[in-house]
N, CA, C and O of each residue as an XYZ file, in Angstrom:
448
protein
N     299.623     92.040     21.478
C     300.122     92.994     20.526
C     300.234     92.365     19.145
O     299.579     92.750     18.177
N     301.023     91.470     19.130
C     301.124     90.878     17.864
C     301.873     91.461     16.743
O     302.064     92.673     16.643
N     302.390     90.393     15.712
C     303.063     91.180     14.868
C     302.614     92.166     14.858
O     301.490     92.447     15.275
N     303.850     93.302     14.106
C     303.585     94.891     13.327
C     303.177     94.441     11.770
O     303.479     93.532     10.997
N     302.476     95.393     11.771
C     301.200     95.379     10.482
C     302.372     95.927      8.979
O     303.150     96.861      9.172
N     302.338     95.386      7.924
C     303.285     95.761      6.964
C     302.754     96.879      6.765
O     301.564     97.018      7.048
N     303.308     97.675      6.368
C     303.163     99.099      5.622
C     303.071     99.149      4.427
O     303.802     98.388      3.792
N     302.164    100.040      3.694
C     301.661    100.306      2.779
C     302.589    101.011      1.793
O     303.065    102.147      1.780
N     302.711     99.745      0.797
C     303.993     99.299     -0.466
C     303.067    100.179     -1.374
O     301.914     99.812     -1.602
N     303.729    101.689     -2.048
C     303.073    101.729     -3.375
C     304.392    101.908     -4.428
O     305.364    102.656     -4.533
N     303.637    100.406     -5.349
C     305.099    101.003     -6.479
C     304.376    101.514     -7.452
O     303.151    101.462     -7.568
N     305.234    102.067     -8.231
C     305.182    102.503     -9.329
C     306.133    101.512    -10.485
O     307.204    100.919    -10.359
N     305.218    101.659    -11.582
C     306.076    101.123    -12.916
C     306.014    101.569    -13.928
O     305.042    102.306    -14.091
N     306.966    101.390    -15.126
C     306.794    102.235    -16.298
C     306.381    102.254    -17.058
O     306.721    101.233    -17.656
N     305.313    103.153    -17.992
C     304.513    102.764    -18.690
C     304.565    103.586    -20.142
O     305.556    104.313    -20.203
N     303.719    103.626    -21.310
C     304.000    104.178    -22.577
C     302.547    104.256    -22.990
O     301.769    103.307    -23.082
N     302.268    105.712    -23.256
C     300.652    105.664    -23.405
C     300.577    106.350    -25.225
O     301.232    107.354    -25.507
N     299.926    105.816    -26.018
C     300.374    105.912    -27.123
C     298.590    107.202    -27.463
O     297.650    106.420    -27.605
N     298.285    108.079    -27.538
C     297.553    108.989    -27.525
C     297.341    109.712    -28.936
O     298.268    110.299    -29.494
N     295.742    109.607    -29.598
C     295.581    110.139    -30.857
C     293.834    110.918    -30.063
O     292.828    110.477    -29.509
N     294.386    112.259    -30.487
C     293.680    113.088    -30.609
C     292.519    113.450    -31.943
O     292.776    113.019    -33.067
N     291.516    114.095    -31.745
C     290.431    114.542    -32.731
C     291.479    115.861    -33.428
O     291.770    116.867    -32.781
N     291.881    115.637    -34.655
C     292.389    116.701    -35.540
C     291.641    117.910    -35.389
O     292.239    118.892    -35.829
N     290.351    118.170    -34.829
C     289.754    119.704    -34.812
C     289.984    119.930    -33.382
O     289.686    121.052    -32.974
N     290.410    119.166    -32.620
C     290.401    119.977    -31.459
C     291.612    121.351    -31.709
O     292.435    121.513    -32.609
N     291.264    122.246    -30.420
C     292.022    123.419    -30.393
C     293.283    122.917    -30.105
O     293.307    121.762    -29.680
N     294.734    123.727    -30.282
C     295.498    123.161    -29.592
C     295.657    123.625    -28.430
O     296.568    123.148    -27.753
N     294.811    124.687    -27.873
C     294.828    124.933    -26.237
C     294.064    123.467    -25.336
O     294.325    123.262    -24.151
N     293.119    122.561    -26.144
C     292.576    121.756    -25.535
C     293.411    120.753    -25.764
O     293.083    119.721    -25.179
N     294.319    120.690    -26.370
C     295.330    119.504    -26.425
C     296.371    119.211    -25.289
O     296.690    118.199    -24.665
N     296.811    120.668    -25.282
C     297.381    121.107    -23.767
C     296.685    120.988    -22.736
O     297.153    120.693    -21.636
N     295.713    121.163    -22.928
C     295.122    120.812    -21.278
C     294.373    119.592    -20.973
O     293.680    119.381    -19.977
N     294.632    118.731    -22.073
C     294.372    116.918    -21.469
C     295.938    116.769    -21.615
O     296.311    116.194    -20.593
N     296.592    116.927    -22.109
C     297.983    116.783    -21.253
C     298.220    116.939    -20.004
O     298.562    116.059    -19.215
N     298.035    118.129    -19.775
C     298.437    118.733    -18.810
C     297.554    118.204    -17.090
O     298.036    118.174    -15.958
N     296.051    117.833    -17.607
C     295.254    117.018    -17.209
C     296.119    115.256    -16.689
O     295.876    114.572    -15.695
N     297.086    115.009    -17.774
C     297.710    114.091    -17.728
C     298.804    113.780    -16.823
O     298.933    112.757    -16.149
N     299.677    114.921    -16.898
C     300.468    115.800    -15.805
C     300.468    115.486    -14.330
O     301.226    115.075    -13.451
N     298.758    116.047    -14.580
C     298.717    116.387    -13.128
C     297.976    115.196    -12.198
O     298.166    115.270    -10.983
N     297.377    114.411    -12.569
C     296.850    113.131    -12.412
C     297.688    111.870    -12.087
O     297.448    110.854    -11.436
N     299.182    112.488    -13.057
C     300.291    111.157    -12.117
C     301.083    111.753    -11.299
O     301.756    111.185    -10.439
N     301.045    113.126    -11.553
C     302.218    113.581    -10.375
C     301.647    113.461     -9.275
O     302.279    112.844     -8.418
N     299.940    114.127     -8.817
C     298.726    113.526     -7.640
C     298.812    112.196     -7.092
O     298.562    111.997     -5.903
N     299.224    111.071     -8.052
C     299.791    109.815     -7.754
C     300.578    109.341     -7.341
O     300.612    108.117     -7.213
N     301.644    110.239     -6.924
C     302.949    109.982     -6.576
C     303.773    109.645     -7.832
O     304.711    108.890     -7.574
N     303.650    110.071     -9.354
C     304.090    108.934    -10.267
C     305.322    110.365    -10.943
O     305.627    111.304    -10.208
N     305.851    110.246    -12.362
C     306.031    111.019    -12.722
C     305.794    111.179    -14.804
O     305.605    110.174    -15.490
N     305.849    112.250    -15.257
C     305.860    112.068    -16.203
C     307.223    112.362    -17.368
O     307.549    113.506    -17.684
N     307.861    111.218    -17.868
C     309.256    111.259    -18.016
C     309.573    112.101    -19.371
O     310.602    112.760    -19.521
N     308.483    111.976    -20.384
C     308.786    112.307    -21.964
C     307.302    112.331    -22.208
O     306.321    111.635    -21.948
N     307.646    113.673    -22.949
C     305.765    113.645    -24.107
C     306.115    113.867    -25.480
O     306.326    115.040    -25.788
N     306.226    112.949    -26.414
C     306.443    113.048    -28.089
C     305.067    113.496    -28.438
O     303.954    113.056    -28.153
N     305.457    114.438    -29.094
C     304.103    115.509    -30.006
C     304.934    114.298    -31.370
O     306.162    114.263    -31.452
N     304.134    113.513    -32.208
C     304.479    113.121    -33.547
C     303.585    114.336    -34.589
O     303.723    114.412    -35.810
N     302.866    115.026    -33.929
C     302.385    115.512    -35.053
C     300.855    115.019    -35.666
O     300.306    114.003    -35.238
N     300.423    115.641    -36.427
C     299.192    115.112    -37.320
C     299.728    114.302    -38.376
O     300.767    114.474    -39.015
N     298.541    113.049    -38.500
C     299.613    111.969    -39.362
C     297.899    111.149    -39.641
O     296.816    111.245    -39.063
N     298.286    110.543    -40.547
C     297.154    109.828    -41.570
C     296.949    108.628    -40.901
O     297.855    107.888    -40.517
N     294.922    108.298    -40.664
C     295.014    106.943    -40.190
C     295.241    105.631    -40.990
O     295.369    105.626    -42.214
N     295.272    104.831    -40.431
C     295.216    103.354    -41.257
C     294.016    103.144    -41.379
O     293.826    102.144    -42.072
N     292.906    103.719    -40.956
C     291.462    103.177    -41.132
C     291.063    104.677    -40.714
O     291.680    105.601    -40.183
N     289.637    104.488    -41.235
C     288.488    105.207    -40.650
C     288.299    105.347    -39.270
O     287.470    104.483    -38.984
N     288.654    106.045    -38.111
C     287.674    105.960    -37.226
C     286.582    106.527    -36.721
O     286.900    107.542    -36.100
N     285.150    106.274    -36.708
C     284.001    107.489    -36.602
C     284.062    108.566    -37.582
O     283.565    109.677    -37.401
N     284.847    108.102    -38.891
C     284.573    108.816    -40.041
C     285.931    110.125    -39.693
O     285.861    111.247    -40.195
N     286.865    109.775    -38.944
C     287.704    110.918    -38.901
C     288.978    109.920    -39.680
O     289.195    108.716    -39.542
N     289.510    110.683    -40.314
C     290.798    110.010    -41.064
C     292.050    110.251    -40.963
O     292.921    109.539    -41.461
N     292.301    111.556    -40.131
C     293.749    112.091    -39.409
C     293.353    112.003    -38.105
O     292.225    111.630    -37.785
N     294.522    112.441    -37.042
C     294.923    112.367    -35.654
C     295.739    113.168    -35.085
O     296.853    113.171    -35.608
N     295.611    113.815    -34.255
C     297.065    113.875    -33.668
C     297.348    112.735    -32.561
O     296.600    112.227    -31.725
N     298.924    112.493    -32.918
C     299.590    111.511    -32.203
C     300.381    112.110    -30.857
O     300.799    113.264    -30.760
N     300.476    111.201    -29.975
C     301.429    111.530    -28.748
C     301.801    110.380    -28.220
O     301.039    109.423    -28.086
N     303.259    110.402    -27.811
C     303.842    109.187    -27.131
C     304.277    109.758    -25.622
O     305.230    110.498    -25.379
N     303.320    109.210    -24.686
C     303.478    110.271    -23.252
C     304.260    108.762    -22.528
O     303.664    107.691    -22.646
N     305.441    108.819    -21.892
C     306.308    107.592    -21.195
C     306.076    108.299    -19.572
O     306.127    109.519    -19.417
N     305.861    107.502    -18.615
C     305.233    107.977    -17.502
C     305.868    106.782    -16.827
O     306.047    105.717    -17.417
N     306.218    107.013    -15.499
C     306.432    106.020    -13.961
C     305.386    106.701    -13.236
O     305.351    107.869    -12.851
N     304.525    105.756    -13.114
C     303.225    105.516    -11.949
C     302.501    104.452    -11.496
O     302.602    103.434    -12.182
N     301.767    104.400    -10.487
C     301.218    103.491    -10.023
C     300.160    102.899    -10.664
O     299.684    103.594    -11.563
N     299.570    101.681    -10.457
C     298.654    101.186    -11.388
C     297.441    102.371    -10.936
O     297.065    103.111    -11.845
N     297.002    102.507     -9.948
C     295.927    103.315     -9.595
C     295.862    104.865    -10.479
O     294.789    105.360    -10.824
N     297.091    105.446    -10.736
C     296.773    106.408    -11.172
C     296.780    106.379    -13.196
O     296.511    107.227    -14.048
N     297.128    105.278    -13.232
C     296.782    104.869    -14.727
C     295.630    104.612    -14.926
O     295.081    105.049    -15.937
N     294.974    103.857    -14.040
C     293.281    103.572    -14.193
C     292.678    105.240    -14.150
O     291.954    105.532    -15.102
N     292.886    106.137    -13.301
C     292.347    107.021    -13.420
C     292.801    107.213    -14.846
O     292.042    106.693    -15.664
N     293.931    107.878    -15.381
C     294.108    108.396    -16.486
C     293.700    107.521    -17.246
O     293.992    107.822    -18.403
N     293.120    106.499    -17.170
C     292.527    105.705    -18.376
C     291.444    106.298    -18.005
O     291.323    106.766    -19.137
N     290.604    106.684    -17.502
C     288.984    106.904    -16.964
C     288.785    108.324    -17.458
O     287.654    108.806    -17.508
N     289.743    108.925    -17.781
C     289.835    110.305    -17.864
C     289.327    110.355    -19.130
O     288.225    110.690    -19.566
N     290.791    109.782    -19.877
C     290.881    109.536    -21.475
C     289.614    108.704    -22.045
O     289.390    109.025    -23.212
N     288.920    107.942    -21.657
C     287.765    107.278    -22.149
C     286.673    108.380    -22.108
O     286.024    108.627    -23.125
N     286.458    109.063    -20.917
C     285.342    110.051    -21.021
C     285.584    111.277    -21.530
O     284.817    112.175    -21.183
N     286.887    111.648    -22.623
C     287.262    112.861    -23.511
C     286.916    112.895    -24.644
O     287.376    111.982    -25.329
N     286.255    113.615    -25.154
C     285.370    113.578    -26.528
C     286.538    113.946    -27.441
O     286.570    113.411    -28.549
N     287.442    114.747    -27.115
C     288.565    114.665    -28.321
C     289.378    113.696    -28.340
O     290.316    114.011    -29.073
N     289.563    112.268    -27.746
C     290.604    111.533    -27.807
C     289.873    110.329    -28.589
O     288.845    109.834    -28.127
N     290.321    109.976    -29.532
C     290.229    109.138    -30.254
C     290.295    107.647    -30.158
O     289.488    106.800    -30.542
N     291.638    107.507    -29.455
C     291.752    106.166    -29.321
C     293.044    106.488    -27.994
O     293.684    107.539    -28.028
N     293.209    105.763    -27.232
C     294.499    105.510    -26.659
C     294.494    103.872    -26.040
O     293.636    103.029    -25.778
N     296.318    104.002    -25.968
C     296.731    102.558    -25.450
C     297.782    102.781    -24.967
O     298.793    103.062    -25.611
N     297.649    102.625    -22.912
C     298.881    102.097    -21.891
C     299.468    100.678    -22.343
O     298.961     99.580    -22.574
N     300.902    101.253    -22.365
C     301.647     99.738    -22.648
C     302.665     99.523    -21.426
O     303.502    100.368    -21.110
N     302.531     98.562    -20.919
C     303.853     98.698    -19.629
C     305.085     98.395    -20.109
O     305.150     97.508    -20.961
N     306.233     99.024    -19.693
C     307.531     98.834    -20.209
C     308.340     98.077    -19.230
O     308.196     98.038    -18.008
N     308.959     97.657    -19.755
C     310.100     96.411    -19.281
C     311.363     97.180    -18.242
O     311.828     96.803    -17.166
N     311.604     98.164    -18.924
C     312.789     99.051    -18.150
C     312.402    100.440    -18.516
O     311.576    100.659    -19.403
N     313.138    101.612    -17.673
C     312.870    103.226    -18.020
C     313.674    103.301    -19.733
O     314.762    102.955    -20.195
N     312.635    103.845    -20.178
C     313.465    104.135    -21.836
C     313.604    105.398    -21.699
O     312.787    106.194    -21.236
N     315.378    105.731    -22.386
C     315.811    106.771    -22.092
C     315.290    107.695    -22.950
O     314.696    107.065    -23.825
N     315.169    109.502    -23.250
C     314.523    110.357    -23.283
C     315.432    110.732    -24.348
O     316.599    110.959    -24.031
N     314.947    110.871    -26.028
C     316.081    111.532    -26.678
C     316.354    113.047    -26.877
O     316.615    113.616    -27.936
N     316.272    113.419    -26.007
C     316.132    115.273    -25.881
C     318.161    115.349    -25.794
O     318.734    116.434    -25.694
């Protein structure tokens, strides 16, 4: 028989995905790579804690000749697996500009 086999550990940890959108997108398509976003960590077992809309805001540089953004600060608990997806997502979205997962040290609280 032999030892019992460990069981399958999934953690989750907290993360901060800092998200700039193409200024012409619609804002129905903004909502629905969110929401895309949503649903991709909750599928993960993860959750999504806070989404900061900052708004349209001026770049520091050029990118691909676009010079505004919209910004989003999405704070999420999930597993590494379902961040790679949502990174895989966000790389193959023609309206997302740039993004960057940052892992956080502790849950940061929600100023609502």
């Amino acid at each position: 028989m032999g030892p019992p086999r460990p069981k399958e550990v999934s953690t989750t940890s907290n993360y901060e995905i800092m998200l700039l959108l193409n200024p012409e997108a619609e804002p129905a398509r903004q909502t629905e790579i969110l929401d895309r976003i949503k649903k991709t960590s909750t599928d993960g077992g993860g959750s999504v804690d806070n989404v900061e809309e900052w708004g349209k805001k001026r770049l520091a540089y050029e990118i691909d000749h676009i010079r505004d953004a919209f910004y989003y600060v999405i704070t999420l608990t999930i597993s590494a697996a379902a961040l790679d997806e949502i990174s895989r997502i966000l790389r193959i979205t023609d309206e997302v500009i740039r993004f960057m997962p940052v892992a956080l040290k502790e849950k940061v609280a929600s100023e609502s």
